[in-house]
NUBA-200871 format. One record per residue: residue in one letter; x, y, z of N, C-alpha, C in turn. Coordinates in pm, whole numbers, padded with zeros to 5 digits, always signed. Atoms other than C-alpha are relative to their C-alpha. Layout:
BEGIN
AXYZXYZXYZ/...
end
This chain:
BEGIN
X+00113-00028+00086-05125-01694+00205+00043+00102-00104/X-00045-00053+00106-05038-01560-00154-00122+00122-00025/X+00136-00062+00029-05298-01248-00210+00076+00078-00161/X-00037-00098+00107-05312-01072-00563-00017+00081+00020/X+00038-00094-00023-05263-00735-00614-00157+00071+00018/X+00106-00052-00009-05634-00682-00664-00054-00045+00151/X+00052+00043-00133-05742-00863-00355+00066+00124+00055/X-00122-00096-00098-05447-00635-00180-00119+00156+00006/X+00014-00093+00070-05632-00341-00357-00143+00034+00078/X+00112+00031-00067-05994-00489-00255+00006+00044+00115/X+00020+00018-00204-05935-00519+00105+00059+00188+00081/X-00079-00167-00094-05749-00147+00178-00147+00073-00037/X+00099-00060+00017-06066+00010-00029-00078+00015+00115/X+00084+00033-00087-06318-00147+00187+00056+00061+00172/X-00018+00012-00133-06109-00114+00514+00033+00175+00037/X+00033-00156-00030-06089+00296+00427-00138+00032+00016/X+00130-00052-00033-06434+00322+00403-00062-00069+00112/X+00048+00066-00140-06498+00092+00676+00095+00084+00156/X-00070-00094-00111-06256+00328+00916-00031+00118+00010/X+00039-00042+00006-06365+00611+00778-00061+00103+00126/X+00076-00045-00124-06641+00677+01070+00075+00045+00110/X-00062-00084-00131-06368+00729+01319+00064+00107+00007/X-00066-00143+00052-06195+00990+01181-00085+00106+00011/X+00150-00087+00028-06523+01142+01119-00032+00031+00146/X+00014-00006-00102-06597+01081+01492+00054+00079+00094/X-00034-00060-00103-06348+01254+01687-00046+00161-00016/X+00069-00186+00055-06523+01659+01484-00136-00058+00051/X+00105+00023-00023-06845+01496+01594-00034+00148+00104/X+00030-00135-00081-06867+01756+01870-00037+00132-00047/X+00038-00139+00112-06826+02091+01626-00136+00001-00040/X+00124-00019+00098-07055+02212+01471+00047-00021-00117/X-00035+00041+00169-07064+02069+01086+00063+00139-00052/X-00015-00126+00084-06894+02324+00853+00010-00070-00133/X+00008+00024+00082-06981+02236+00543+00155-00003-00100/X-00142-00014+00129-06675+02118+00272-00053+00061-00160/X+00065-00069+00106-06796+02380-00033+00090+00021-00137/X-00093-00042+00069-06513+02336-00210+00023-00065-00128/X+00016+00104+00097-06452+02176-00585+00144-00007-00004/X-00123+00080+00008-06150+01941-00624+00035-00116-00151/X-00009+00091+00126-06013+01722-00934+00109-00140+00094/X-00044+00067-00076-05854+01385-00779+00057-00120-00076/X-00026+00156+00084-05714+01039-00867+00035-00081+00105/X-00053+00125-00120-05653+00718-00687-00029-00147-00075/X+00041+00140+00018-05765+00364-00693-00151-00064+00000/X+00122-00001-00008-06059+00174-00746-00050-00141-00041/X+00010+00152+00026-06203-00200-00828-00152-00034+00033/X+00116+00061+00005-06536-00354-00883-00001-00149+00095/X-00025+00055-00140-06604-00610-00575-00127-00076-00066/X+00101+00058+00089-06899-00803-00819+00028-00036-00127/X+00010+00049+00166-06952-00981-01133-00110-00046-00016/X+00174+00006-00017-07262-01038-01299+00007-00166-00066/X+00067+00192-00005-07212-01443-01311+00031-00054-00126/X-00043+00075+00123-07122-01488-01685+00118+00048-00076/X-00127-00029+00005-06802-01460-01886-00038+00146-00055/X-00050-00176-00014-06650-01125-01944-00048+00100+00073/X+00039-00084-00083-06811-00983-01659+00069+00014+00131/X-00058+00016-00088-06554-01024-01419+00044+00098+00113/X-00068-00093-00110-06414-00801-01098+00130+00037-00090/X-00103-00052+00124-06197-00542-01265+00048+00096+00134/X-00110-00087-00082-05917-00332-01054+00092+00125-00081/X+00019-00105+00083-05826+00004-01168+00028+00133+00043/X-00073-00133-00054-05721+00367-01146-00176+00113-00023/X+00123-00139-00018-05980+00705-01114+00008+00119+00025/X-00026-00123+00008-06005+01016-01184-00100+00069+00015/X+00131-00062-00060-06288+01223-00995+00021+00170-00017/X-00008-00139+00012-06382+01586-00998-00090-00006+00062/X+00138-00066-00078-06663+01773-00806+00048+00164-00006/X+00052-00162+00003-06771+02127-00866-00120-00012+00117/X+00156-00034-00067-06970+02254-00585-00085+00124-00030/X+00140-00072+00070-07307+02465-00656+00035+00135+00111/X+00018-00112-00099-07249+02801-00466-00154-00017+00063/X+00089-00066-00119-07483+02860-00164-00114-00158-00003/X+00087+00097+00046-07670+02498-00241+00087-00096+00084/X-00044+00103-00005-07639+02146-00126+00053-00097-00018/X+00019+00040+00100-07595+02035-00406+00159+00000-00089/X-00097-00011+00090-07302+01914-00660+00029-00082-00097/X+00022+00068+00089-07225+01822-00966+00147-00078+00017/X-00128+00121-00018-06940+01508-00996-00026-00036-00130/X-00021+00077+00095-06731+01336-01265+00095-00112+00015/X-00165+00114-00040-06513+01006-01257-00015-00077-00101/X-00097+00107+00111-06313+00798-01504+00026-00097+00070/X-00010+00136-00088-06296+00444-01394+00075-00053-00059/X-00041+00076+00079-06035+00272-01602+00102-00105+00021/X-00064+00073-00015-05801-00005-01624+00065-00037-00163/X-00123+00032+00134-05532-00182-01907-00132-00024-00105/X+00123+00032+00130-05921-00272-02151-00132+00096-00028/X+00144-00080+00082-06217-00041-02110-00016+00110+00122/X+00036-00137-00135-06308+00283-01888-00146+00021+00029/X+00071-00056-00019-06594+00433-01777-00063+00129+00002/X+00006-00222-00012-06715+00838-01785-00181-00074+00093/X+00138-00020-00101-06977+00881-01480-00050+00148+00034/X+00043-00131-00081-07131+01216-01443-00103-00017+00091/X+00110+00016-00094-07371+01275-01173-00033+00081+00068/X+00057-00119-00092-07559+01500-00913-00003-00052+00111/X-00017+00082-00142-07504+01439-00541-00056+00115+00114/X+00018-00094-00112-07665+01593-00253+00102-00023+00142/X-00087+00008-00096-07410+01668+00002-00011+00031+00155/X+00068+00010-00153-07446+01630+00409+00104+00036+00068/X-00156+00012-00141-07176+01781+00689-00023-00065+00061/X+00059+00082-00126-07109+01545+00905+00139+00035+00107/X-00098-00045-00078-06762+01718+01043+00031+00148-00045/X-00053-00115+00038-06540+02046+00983+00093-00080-00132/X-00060+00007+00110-06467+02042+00623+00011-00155-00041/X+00006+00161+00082-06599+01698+00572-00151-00021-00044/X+00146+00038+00014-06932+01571+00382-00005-00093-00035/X-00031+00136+00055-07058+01262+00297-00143+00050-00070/X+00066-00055+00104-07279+01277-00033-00090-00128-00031/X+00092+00074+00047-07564+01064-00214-00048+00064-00125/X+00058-00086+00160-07652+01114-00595+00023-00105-00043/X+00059+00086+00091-07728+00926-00887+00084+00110-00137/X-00021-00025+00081-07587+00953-01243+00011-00128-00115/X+00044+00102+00103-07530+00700-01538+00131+00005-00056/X-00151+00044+00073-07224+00517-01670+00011-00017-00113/X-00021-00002+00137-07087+00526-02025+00134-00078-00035/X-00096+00082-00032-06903+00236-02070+00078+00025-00189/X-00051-00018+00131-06650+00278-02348+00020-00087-00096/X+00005+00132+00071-06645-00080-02457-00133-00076+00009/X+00109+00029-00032-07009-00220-02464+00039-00173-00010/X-00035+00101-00004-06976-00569-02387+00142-00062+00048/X-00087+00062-00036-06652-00583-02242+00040+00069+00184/X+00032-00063-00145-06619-00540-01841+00101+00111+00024/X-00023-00087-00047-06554-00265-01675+00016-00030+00170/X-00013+00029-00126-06484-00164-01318-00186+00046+00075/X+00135-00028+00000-06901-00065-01350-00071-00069-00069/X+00083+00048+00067-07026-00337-01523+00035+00005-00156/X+00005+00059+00196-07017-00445-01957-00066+00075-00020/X+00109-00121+00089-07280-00153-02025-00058+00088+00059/X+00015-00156-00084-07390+00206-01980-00133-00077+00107/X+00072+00049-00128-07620+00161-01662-00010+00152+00087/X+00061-00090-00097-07811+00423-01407+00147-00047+00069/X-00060+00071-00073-07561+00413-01131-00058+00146+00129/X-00009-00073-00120-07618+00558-00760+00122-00002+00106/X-00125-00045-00069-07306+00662-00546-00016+00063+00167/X-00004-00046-00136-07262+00705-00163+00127+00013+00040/X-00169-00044-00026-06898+00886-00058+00016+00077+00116/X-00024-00049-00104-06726+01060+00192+00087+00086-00053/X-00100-00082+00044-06516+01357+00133+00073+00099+00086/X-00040-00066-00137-06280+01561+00376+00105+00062-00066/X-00114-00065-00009-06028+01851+00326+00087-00019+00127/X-00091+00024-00091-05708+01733+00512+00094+00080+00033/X-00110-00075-00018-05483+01968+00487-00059+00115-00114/X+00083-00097+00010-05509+02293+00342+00030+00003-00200/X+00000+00042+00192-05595+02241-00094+00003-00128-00003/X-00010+00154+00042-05590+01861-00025-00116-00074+00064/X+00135+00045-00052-05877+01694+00004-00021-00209-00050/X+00006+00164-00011-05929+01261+00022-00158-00019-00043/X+00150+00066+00007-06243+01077-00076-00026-00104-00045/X+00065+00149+00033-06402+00761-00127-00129+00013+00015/X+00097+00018-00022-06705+00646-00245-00015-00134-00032/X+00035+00148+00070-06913+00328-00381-00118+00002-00047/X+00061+00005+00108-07093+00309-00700-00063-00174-00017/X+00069+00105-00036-07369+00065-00739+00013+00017-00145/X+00059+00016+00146-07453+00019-01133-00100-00072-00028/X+00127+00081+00019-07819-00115-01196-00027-00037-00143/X+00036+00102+00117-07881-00397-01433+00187+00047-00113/X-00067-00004+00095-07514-00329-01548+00096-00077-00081/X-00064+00112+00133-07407-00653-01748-00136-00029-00086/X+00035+00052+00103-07522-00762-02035-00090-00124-00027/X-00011+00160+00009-07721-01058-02065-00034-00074+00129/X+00033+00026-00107-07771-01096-01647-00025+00053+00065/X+00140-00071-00070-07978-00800-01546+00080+00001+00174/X-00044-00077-00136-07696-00786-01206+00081+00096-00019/X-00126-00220-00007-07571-00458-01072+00114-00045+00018/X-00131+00029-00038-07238-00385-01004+00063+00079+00092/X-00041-00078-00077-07060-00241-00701+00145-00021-00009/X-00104+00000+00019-06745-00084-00736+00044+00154+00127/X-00042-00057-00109-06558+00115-00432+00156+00076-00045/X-00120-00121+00027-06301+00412-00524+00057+00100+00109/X-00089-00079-00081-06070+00609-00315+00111+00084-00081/X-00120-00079-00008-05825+00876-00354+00034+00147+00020/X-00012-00154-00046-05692+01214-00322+00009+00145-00105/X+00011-00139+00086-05743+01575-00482+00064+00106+00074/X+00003-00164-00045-05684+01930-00500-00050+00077-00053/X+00143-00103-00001-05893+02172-00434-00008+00122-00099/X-00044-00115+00088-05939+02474-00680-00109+00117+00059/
end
């Protein structure tokens, strides 16, 4: 069975955030300690949807994330670059963040994509679009911190009113 790199790309995304939970599982015991820390990051990333008509296709792709966290709050602000070899993305956003281990959180927020090519796909959809984000984030070692999330984009093609879900991973350091 011949797979392309994006499939290749597809399937590890999904199968980090689908493993994820166990890692998470064995700190279950601790008590949460909140991860308070802000990190700038890069990795991989690929849209896993298309909104059904041409140039809206599944796009595979590199990312560049940041998170500032809010002293003494829940609360944080996030940025990510979604791009590939034709058009990028800029996502800022606000995420409320949850311990669910030592020096790990998993987050939920909403922000809005700015697609740099209007009409031509992205790894978020052919046009700026609301988007909501659910991630996981964990300091592994000490200044290095991993994360993945997955970005929904509402109504973000052109022309067919479907969202778009796109699933990012990779690694930072902490400042």
């Amino acid at each position: 069975m011949k797979l392309s790199l994006k499939s290749v790309a597809t399937l590890s995304a999904l199968s980090a955030l689908a493993l994820s939970p166990l890692f998470l599982a064995g700190s279950a015991s601790a008590q949460p300690v909140r991860f308070d820390g802000s990190y700038v990051g890069a990795g991989v990333g690929g849209s896993v949807t298309n909104g059904g008509r041409g140039n809206d296709e599944a796009k595979f792709g590199g990312n560049i994330q940041g998170r500032f966290a809010v002293p003494n709050a829940p609360v944080s602000v996030r940025g990510s670059v979604m791009f590939d070899g034709n058009n990028s993305v800029v996502i800022p956003s606000l995420t409320y963040d949850l311990p669910v281990a030592r020096n790990t959180n998993v987050y939920l927020g909403a922000g809005y994509g700015f697609v740099q090519k209007d009409g031509q796909t992205s790894q978020v959809g052919n046009k700026d679009s609301a988007v909501i984000s659910a991630g996981v984030e964990s300091e592994v070692a000490k200044g290095v911190v991993v994360y993945s999330d997955a970005k929904y984009g509402i109504n973000a093609y052109q022309g067919s009113g479907a969202g778009s879900l796109s699933v990012v991973g990779g690694v930072g350091l902490r400042f």
